[in-house]
TIZAGU-454973 format. One record per atom (N, C-alpha, C, O): residue number from 1; residue in one letter; x, y, z. Coordinates in nm, 3 decimals. Layout:
// TIZAGU-454973
SITE  seq  type     east    north       up
SITE  NUM     A        X        Y        Z
...
//
This chain:
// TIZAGU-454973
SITE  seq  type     east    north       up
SITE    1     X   -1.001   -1.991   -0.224
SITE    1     X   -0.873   -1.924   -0.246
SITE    1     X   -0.791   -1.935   -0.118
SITE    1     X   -0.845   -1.882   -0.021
SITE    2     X   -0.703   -1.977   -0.101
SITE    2     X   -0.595   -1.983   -0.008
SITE    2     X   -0.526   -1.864    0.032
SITE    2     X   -0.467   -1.784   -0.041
SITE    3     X   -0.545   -1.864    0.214
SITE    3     X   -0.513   -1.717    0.247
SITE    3     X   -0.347   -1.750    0.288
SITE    3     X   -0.289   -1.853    0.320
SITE    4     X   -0.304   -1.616    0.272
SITE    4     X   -0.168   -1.584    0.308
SITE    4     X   -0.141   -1.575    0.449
SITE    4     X   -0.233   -1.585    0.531
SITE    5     X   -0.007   -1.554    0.487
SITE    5     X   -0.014   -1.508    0.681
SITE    5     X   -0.036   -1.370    0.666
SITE    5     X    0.017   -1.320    0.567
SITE    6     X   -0.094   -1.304    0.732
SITE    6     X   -0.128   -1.161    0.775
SITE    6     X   -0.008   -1.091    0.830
SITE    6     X    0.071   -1.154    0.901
SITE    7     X    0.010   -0.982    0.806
SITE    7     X    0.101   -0.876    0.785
SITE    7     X    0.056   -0.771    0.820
SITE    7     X   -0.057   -0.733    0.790
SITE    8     X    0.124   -0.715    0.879
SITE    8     X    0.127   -0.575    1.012
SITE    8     X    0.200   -0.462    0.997
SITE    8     X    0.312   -0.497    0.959
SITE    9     X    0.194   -0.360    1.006
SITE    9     X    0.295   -0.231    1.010
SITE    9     X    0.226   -0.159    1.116
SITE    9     X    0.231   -0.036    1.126
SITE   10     X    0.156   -0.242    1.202
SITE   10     X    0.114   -0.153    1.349
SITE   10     X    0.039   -0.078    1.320
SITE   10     X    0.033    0.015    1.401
SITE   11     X   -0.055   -0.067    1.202
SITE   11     X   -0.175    0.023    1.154
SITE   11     X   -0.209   -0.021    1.070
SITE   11     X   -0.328    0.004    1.052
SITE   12     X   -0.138   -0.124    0.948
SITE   12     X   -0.288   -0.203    0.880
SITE   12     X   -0.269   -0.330    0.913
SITE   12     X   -0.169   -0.375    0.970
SITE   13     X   -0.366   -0.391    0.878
SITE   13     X   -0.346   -0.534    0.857
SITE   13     X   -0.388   -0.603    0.737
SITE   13     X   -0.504   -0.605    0.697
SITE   14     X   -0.333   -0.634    0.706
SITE   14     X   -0.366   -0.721    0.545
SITE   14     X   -0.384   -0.822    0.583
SITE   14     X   -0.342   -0.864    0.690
SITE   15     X   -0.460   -0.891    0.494
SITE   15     X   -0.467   -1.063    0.467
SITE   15     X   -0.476   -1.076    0.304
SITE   15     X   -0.561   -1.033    0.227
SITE   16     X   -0.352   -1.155    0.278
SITE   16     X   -0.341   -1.171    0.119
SITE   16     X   -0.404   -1.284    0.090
SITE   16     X   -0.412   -1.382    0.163
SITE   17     X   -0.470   -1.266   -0.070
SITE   17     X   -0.542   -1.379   -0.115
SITE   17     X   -0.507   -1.376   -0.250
SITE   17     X   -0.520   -1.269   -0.311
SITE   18     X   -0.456   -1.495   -0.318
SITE   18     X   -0.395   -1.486   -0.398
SITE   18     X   -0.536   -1.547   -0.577
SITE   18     X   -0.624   -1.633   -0.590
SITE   19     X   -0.489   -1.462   -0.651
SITE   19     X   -0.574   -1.503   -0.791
SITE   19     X   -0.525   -1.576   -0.895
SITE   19     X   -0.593   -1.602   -0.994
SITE   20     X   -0.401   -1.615   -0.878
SITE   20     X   -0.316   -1.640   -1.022
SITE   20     X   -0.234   -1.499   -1.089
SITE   20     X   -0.229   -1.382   -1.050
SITE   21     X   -0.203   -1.536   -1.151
SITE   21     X   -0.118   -1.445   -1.258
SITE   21     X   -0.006   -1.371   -1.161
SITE   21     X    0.098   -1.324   -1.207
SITE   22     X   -0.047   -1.366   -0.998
SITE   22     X    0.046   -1.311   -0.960
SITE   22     X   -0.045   -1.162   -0.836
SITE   22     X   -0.012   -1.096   -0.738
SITE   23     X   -0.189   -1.179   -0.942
SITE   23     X   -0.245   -1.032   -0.866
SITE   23     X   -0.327   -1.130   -0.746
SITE   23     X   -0.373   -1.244   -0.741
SITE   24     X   -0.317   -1.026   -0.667
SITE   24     X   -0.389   -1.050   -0.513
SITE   24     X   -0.424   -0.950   -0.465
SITE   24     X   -0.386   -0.836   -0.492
SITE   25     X   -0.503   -0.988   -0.386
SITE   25     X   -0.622   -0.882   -0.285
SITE   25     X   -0.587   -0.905   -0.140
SITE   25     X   -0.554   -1.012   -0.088
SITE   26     X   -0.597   -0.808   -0.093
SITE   26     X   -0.602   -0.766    0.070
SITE   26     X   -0.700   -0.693    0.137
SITE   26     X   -0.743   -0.599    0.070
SITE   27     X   -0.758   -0.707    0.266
SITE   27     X   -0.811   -0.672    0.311
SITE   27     X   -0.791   -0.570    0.409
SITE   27     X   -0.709   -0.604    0.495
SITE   28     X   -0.840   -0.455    0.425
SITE   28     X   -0.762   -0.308    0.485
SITE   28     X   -0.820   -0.278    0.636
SITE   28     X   -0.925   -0.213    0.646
SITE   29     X   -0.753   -0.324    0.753
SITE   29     X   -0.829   -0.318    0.906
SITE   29     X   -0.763   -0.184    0.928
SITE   29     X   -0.653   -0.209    0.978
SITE   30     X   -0.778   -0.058    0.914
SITE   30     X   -0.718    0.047    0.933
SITE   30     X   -0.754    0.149    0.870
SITE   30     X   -0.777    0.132    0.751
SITE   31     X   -0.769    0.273    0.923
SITE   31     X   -0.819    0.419    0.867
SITE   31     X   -0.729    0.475    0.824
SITE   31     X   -0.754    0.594    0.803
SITE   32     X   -0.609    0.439    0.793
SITE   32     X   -0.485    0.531    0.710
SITE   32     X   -0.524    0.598    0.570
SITE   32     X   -0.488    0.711    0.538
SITE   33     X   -0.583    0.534    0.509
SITE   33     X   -0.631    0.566    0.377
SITE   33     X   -0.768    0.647    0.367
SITE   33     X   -0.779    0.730    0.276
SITE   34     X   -0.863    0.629    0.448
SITE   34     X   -0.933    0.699    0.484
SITE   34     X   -0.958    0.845    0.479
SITE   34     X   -0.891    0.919    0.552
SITE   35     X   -1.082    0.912    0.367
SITE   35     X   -1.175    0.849    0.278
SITE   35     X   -1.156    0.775    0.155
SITE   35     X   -1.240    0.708    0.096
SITE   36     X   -1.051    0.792    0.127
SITE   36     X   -1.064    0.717   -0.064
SITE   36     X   -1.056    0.533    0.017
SITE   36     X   -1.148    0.454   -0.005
SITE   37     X   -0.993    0.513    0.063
SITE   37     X   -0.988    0.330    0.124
SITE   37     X   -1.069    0.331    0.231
SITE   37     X   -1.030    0.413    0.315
SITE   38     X   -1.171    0.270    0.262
SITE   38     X   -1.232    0.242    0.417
SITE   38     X   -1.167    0.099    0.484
SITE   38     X   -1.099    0.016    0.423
SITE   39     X   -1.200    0.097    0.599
SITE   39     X   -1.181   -0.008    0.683
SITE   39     X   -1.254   -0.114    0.641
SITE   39     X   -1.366   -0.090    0.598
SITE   40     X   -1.221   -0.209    0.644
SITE   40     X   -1.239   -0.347    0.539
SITE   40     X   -1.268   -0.336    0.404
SITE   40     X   -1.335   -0.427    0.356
SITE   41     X   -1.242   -0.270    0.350
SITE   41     X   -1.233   -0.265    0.207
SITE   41     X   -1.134   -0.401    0.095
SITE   41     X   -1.038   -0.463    0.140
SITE   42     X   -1.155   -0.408    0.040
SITE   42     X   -1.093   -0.539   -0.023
SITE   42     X   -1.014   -0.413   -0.179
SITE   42     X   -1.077   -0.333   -0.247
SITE   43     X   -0.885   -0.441   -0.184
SITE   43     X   -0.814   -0.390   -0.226
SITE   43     X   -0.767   -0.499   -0.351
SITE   43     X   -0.727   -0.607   -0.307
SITE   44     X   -0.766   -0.490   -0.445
SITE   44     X   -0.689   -0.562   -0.571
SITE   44     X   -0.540   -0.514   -0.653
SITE   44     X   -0.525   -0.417   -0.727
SITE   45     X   -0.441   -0.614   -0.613
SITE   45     X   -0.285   -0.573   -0.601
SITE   45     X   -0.240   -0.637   -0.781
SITE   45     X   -0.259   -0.756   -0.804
SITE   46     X   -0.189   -0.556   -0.879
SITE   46     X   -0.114   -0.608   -0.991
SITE   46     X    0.004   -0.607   -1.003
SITE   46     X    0.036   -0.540   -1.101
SITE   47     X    0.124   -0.668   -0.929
SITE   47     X    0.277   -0.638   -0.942
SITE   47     X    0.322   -0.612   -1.096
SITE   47     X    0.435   -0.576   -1.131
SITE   48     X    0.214   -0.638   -1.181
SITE   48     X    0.307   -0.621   -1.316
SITE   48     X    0.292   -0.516   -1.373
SITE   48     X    0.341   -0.492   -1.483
SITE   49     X    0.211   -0.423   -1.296
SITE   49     X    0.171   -0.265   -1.342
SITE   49     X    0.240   -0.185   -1.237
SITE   49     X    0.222   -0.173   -1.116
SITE   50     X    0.342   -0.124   -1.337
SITE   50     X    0.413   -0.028   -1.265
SITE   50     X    0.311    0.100   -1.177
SITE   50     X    0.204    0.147   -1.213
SITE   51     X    0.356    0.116   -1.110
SITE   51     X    0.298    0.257   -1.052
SITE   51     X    0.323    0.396   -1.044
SITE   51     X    0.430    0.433   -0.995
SITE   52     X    0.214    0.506   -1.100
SITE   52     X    0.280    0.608   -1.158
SITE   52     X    0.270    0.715   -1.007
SITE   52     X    0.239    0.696   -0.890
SITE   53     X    0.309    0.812   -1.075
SITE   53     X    0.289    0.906   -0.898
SITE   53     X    0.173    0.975   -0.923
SITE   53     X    0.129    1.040   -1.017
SITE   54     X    0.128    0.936   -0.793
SITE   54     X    0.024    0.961   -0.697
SITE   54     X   -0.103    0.829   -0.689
SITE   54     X   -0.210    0.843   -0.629
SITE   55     X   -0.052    0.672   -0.782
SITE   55     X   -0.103    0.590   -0.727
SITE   55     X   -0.122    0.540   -0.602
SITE   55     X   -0.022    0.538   -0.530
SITE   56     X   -0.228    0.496   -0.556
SITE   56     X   -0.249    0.383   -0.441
SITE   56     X   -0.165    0.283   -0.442
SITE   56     X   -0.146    0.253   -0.560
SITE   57     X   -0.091    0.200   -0.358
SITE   57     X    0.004    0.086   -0.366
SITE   57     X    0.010    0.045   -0.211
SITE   57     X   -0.029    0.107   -0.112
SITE   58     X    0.074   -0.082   -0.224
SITE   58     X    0.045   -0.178   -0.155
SITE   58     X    0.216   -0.181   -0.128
SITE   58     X    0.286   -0.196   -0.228
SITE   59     X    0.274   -0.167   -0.012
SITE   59     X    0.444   -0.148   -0.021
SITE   59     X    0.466   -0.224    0.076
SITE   59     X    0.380   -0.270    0.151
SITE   60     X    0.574   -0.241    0.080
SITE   60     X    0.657   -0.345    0.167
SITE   60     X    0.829   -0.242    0.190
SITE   60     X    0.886   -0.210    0.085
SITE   61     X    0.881   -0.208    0.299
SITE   61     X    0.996   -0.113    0.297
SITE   61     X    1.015   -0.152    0.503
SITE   61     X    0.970   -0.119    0.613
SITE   62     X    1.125   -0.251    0.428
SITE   62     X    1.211   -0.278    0.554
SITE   62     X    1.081   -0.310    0.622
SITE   62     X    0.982   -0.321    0.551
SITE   63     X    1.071   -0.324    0.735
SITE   63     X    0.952   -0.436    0.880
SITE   63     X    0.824   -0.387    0.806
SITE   63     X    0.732   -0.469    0.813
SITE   64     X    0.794   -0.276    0.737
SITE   64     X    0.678   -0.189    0.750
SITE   64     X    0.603   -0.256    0.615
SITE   64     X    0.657   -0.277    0.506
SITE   65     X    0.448   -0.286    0.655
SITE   65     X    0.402   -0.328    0.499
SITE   65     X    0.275   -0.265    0.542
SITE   65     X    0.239   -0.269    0.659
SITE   66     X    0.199   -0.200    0.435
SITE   66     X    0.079   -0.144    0.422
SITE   66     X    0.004   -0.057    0.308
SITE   66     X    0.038   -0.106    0.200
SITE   67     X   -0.043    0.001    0.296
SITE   67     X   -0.062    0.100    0.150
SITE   67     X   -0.092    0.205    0.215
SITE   67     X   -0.120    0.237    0.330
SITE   68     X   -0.078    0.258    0.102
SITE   68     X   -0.035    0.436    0.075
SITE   68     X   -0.055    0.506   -0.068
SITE   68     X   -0.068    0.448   -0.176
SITE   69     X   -0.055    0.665   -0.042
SITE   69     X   -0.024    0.693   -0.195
SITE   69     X    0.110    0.698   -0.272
SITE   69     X    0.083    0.801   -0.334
SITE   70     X    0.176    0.681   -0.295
SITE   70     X    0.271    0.643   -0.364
SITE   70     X    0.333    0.856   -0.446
SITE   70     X    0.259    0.927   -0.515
SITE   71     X    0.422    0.878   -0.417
SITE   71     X    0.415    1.083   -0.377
SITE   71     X    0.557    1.060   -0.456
SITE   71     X    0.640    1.009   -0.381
SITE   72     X    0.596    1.080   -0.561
SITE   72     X    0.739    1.127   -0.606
SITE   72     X    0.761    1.257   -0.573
SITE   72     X    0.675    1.337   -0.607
SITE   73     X    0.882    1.306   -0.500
SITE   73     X    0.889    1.405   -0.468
SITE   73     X    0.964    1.526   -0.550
SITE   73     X    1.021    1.492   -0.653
SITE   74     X    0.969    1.677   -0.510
SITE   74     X    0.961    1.737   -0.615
SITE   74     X    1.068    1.735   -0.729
SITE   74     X    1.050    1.742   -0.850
SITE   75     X    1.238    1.717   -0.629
SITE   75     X    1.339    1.650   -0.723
SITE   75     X    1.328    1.552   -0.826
SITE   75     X    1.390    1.553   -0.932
SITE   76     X    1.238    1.460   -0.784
SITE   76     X    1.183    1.327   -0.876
SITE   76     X    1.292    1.224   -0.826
SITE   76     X    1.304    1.121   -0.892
SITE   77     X    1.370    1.242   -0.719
SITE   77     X    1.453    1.126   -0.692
SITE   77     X    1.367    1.071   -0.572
SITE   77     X    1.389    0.951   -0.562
SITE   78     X    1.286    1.110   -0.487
SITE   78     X    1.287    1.064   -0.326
SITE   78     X    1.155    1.042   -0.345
SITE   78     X    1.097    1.104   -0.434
SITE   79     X    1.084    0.949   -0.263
SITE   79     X    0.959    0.897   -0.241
SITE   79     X    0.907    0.927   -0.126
SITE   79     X    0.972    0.969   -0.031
SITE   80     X    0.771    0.905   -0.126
SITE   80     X    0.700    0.982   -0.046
SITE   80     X    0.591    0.870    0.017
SITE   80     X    0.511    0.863   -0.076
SITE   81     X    0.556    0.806    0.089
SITE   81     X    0.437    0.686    0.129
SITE   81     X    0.332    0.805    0.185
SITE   81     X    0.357    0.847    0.298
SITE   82     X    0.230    0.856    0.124
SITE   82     X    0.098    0.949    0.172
SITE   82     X    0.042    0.888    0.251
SITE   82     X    0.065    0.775    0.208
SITE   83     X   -0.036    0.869    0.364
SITE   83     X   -0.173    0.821    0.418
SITE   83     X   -0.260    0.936    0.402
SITE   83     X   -0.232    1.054    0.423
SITE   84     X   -0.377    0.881    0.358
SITE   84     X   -0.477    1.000    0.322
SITE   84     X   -0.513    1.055    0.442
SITE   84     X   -0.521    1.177    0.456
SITE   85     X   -0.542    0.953    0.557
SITE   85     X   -0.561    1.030    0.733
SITE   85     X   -0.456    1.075    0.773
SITE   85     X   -0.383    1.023    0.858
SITE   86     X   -0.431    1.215    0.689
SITE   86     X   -0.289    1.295    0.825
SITE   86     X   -0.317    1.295    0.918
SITE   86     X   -0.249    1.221    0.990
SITE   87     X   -0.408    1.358    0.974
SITE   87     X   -0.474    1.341    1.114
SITE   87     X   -0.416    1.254    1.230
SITE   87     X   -0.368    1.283    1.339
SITE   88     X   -0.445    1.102    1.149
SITE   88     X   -0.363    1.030    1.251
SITE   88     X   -0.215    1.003    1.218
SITE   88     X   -0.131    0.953    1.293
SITE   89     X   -0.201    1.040    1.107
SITE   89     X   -0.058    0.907    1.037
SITE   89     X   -0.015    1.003    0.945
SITE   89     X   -0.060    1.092    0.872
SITE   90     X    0.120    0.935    0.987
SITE   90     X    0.177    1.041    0.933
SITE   90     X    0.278    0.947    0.787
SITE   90     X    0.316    0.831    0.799
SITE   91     X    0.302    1.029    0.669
SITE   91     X    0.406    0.996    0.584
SITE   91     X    0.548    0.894    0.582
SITE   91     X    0.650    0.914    0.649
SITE   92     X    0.532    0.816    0.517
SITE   92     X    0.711    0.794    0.526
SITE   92     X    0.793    0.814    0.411
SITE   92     X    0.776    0.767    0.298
SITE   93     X    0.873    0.882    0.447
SITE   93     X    0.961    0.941    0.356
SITE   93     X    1.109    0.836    0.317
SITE   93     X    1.167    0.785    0.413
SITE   94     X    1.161    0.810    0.182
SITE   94     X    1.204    0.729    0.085
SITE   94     X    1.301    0.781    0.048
SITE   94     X    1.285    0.860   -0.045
SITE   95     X    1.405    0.767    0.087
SITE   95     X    1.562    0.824    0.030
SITE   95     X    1.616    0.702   -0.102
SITE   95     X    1.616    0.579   -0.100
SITE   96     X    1.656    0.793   -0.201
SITE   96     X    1.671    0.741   -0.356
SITE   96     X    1.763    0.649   -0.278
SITE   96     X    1.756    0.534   -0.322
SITE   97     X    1.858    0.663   -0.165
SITE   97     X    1.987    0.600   -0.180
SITE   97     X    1.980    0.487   -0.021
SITE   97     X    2.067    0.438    0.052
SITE   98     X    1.837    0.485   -0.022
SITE   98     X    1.827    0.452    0.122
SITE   98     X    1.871    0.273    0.090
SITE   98     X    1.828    0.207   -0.005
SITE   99     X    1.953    0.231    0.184
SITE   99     X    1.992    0.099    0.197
SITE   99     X    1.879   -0.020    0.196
SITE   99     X    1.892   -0.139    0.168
SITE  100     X    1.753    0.061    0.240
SITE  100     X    1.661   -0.035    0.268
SITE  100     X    1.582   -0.009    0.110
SITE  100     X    1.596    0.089    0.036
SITE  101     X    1.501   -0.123    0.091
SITE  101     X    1.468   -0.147   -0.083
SITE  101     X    1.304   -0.179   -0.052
SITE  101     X    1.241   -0.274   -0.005
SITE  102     X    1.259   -0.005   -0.122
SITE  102     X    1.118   -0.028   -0.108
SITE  102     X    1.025   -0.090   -0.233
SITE  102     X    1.019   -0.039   -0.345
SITE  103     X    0.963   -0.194   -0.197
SITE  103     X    0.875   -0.295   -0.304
SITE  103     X    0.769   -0.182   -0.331
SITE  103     X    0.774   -0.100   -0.238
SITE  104     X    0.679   -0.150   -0.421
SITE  104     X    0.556   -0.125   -0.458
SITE  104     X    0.472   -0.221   -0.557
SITE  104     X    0.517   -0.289   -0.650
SITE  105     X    0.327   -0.209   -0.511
SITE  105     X    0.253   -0.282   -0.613
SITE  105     X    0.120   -0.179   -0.658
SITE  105     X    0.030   -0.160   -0.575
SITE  106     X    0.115   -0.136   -0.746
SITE  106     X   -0.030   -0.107   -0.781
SITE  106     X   -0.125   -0.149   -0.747
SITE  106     X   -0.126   -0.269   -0.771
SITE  107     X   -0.261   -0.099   -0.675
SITE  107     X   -0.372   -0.113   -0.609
SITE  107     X   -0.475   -0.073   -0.751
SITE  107     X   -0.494    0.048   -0.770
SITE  108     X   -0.537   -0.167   -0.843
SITE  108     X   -0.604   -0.141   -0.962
SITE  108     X   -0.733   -0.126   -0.929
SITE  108     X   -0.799   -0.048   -0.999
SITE  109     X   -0.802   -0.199   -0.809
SITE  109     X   -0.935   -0.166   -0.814
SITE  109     X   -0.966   -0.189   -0.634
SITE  109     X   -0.898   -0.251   -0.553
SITE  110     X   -1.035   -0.147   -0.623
SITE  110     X   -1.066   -0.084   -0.475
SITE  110     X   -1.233   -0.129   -0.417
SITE  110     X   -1.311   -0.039   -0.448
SITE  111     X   -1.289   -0.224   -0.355
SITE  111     X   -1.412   -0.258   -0.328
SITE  111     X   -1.443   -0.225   -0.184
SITE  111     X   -1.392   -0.291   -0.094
SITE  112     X   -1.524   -0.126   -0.160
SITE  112     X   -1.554   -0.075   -0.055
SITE  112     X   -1.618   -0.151    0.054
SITE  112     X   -1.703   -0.238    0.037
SITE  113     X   -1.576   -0.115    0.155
SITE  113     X   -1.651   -0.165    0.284
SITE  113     X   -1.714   -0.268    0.299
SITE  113     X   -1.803   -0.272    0.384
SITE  114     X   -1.674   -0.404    0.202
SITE  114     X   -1.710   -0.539    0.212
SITE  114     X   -1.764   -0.630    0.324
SITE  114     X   -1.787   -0.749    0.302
//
């Protein structure tokens, strides 16, 4: 399978690997998600499955790419990027009207600590 270039948001690192149809997997060098995602965990991405709130997803928003939980907030207009380690990391918060255009992908299946 042919790897992608690796992609950074200064706390994960992905490496995309692509399957066909469009779904791809990444590999997670980072404790943001941490416990439900571990560090190298192999992550499986479906762009054609929408994502409901409080999915796992795989985002891309302006320089920043990494996953998160995916948090509609309580208005239901504004978004929310969770990292499960508050501890270290903190949220990014998603304005309905924000200029910058955040991608999400559904994270369908999750393989631990590979």
């Amino acid at each position: 399978v042919p790897s992608m270039p690796i992609v950074s948001n200064g706390c994960e690192t992905l490496e995309r690997h692509y399957f066909g149809e469009d779904v791809y997997a990444i590999k997670v060098d980072c404790d943001a998600m941490t416990p439900t995602i571990g560090v190298n965990s192999i992550c499986l991405c479906n762009p054609h499955i929408n994502p409901s709130n409080n999915d796992i997803v795989h985002y891309s928003y302006g320089d920043q790419n990494g996953i998160a939980r995916y948090v509609l907030s309580e208005d239901g207009i504004n978004t929310i990027l969770a990292p499960e380690n508050t501890k270290n990391y903190s949220p990014i918060f998603v304005s309905w009207d924000s200029e910058i255009k955040l991608k999400m992908v559904k994270i369908f299946r999750i393989e631990q600590d590979l």
